[in-house]
DSSP file (Angstrom, degrees, kcal/mol; ACC not computed):
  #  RESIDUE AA STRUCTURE BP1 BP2  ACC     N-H-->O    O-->H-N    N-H-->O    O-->H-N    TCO  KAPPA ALPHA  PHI   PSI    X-CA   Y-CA   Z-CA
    1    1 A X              0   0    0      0, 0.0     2,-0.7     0, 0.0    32,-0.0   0.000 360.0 360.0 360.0 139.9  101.9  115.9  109.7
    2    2 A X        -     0   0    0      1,-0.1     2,-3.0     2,-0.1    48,-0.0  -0.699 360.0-127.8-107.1 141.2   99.9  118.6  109.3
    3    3 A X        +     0   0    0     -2,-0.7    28,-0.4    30,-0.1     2,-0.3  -0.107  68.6  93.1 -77.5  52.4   96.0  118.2  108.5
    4    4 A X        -     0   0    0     -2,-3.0     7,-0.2     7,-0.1    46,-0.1  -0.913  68.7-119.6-154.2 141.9   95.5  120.2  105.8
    5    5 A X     >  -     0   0    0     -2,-0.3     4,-0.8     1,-0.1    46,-0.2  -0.026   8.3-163.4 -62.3 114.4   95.4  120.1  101.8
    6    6 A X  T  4 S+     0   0    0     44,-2.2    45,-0.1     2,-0.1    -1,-0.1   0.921  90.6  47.9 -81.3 -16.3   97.8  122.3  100.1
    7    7 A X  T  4 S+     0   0    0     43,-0.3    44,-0.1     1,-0.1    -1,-0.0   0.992 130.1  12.5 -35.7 -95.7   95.6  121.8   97.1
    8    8 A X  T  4 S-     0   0    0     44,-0.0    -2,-0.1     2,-0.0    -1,-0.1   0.422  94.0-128.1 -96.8   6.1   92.4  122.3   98.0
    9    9 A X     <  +     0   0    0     -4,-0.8     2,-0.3     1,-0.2    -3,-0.1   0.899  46.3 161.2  90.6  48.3   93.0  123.9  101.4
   10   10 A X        +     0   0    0     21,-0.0     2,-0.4     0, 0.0    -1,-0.2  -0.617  10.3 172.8 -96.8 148.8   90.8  121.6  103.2
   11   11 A X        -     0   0    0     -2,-0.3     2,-0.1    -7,-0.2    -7,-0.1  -0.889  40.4 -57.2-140.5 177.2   91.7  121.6  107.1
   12   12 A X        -     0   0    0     -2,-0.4     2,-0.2    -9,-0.2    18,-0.2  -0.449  43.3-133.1 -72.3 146.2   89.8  119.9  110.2
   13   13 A X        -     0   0    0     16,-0.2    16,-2.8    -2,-0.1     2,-0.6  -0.648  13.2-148.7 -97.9 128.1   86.0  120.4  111.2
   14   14 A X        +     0   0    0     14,-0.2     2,-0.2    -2,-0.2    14,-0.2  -0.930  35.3 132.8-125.4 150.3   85.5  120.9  114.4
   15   15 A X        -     0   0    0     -2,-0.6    12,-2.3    12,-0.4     2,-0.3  -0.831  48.1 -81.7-177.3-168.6   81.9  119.5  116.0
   16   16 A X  B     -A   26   0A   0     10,-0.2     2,-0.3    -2,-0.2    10,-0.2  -0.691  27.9-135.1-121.4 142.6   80.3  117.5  119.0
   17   17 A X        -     0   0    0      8,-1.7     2,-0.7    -2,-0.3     8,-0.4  -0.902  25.8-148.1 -82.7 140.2   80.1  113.9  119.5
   18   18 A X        -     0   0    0     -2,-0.3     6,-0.2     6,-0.1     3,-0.0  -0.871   4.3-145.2-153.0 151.8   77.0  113.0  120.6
   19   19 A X    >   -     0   0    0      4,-1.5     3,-0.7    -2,-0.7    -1,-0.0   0.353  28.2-112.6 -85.6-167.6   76.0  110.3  122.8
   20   20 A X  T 3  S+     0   0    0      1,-0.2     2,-2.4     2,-0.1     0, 0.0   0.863 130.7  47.5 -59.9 -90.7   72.6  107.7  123.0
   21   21 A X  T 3  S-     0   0    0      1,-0.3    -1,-0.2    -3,-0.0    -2,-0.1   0.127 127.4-116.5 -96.1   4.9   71.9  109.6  126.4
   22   22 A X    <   +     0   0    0     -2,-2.4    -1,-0.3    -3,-0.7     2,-0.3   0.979  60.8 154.4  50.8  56.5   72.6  113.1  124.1
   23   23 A X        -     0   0    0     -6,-0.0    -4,-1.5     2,-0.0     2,-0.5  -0.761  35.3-138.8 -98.2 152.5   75.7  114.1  126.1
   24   24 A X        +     0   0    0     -2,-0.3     2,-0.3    -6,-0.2    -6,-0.1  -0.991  24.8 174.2-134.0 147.7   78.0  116.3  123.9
   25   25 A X        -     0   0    0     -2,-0.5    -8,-1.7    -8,-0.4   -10,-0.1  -0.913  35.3-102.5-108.2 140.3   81.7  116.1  123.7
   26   26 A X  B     +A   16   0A   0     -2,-0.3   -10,-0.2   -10,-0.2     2,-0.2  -0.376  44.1 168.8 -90.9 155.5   84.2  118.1  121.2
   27   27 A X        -     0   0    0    -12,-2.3   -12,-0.4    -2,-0.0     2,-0.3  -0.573  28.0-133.1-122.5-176.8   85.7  116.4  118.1
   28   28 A X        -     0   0    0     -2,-0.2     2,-0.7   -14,-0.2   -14,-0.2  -0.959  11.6-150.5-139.8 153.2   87.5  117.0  115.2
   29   29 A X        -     0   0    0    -16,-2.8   -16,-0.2    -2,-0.3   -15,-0.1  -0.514  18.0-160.8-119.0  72.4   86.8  115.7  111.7
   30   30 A X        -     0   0    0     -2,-0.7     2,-0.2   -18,-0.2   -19,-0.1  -0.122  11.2-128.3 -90.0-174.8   89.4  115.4  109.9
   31   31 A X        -     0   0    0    -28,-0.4     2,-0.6     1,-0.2   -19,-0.1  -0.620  42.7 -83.1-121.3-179.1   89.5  115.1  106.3
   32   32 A X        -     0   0    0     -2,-0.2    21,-0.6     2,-0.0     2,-0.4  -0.400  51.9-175.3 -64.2 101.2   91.4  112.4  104.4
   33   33 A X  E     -B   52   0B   0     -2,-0.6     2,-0.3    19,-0.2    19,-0.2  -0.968   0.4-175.0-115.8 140.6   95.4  113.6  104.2
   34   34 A X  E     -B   51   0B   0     17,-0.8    17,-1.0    -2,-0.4    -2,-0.0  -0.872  25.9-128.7-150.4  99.4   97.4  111.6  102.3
   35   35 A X  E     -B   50   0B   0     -2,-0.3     2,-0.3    15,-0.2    15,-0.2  -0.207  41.4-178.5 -26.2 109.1  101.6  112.0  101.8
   36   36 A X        -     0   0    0     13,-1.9    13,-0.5     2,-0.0     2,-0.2  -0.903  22.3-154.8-154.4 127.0  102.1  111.8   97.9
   37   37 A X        -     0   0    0     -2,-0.3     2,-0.4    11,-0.3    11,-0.2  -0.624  17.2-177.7-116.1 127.8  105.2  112.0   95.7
   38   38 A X  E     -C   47   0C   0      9,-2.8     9,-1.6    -2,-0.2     2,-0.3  -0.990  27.5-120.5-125.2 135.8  104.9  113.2   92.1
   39   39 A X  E     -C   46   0C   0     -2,-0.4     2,-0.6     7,-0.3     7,-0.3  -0.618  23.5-153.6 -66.0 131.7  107.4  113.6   89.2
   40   40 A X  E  >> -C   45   0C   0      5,-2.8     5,-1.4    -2,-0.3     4,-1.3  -0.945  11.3-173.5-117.9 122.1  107.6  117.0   88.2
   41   41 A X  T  45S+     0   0    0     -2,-0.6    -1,-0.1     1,-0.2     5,-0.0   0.923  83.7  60.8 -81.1 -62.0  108.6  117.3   84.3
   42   42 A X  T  45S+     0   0    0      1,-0.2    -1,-0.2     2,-0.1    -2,-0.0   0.867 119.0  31.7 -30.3 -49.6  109.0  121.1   84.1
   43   43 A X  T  45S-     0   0    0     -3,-0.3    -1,-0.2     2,-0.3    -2,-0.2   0.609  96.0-124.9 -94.2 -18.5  112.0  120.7   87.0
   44   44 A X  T  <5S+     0   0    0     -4,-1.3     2,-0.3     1,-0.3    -3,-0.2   0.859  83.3 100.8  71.5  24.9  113.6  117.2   86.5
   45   45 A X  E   < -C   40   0C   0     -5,-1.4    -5,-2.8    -7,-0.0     2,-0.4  -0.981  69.2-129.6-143.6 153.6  112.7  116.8   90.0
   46   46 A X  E     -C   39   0C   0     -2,-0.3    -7,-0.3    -7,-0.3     2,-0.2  -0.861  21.6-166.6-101.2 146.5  110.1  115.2   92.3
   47   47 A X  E     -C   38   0C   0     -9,-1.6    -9,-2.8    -2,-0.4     2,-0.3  -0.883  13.4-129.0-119.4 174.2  108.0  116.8   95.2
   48   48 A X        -     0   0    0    -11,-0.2   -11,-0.3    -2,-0.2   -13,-0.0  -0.763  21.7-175.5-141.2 131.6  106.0  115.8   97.9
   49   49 A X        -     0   0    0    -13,-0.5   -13,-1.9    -2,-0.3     2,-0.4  -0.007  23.0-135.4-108.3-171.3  103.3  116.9   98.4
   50   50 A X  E     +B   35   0B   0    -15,-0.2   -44,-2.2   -46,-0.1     2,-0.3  -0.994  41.8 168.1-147.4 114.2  100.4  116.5  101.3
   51   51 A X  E     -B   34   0B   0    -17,-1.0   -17,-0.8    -2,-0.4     5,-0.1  -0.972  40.4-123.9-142.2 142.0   96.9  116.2   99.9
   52   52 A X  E >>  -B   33   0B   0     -2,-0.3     4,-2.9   -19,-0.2     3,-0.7  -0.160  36.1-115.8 -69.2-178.3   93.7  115.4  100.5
   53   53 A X  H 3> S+     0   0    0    -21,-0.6     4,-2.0     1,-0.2     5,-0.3   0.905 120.7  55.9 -89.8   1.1   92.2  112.6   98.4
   54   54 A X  H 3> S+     0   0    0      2,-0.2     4,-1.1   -22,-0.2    -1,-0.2   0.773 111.1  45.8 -49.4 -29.3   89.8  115.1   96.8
   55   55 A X  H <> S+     0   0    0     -3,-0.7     4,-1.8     2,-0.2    -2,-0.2   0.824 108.6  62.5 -91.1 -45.2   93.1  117.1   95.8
   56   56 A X  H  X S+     0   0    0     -4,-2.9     4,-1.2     1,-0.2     3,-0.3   0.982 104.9  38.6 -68.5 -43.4   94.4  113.9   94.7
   57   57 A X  H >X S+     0   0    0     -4,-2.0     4,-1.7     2,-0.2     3,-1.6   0.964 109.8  65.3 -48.9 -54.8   92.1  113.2   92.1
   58   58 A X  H 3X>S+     0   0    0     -4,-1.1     4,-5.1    -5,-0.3     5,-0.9   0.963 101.2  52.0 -21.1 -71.7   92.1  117.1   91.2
   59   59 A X  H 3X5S+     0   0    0     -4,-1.8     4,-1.5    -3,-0.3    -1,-0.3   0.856 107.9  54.4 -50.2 -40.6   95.6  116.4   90.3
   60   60 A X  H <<5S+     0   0    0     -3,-1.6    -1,-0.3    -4,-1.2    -2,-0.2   0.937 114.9  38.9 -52.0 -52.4   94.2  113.2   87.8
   61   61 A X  H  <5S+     0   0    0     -4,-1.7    -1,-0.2     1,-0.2    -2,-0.2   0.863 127.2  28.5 -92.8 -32.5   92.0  115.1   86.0
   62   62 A X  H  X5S-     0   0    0     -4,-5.1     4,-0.8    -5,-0.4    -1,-0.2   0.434 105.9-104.7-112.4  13.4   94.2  118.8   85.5
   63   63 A X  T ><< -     0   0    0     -4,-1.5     3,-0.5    -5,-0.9     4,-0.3   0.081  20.1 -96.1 101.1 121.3   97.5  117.7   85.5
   64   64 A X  T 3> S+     0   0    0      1,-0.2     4,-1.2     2,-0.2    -1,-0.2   0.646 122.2  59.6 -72.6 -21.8  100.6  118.0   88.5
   65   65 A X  T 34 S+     0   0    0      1,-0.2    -1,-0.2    -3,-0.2    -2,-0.1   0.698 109.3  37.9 -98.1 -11.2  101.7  121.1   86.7
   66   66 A X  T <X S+     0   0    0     -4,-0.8     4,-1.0    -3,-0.5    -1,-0.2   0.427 113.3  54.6 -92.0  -2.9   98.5  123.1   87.1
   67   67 A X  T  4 S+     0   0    0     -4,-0.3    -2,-0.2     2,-0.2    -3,-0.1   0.605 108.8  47.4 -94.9 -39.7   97.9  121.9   90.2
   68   68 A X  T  < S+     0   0    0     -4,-1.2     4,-0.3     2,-0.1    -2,-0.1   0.447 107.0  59.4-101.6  21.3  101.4  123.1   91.3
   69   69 A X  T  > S+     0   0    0      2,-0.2     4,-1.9     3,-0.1     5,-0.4   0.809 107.9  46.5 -72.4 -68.3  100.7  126.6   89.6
   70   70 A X  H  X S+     0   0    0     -4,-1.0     4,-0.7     2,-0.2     2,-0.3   0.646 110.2  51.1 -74.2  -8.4   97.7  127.0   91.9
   71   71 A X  H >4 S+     0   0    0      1,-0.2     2,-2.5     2,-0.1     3,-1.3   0.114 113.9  49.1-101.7-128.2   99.7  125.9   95.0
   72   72 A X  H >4 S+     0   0    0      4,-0.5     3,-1.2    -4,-0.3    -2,-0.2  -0.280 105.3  51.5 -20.2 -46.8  102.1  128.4   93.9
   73   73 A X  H 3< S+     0   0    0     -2,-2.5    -1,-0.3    -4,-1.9    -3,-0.1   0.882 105.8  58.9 -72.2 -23.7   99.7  131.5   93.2
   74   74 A X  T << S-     0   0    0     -3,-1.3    -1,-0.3    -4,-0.7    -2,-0.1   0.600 124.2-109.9 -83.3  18.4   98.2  131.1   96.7
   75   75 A X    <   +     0   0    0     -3,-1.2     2,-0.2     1,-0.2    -2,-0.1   0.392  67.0 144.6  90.2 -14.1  101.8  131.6   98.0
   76   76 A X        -     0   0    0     -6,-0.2    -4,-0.5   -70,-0.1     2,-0.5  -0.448  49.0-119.5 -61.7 134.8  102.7  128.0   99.2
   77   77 A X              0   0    0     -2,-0.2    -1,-0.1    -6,-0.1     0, 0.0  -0.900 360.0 360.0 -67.6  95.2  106.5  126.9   98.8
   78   78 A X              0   0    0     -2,-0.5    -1,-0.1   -10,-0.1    -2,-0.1  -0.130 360.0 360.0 -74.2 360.0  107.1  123.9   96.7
């Protein structure tokens, strides 16, 4: 799956680990993605869609059908 919001277009952090002794190693940080199925009213259909859980909560407060207006205007396919 790939690690990145279509919502809020959050994608992996890339940084060091870094040890007691201070040694550094590369990482990634990746952010909370989470597989999530919605009814969509407008279509008589459901999608699903890949969000982080900052993007899920988005979705609580404004609504699945503005939320898939904005993945739309930024070009993403639904």
């Amino acid at each position: 799956m790939s690690a990145h919001c279509l919502l809020t277009g959050r994608k992996p952090g890339f940084g060091n680990s870094v040890s007691h002794s201070h040694r550094r190693t590369a990482r990634r940080f990746d952010p909370n993605i989470q597989r999530k199925r919605y009814w969509l009213e407008s279509e008589g259909r459901h999608i699903r869609l890949t969000l982080s859980a900052k993007g899920i909560r988005t979705i609580d407060t404004i609504g699945i059908e503005a939320a898939v207006a904005r993945i739309r205007a930024r070009g993403e396919k639904i």
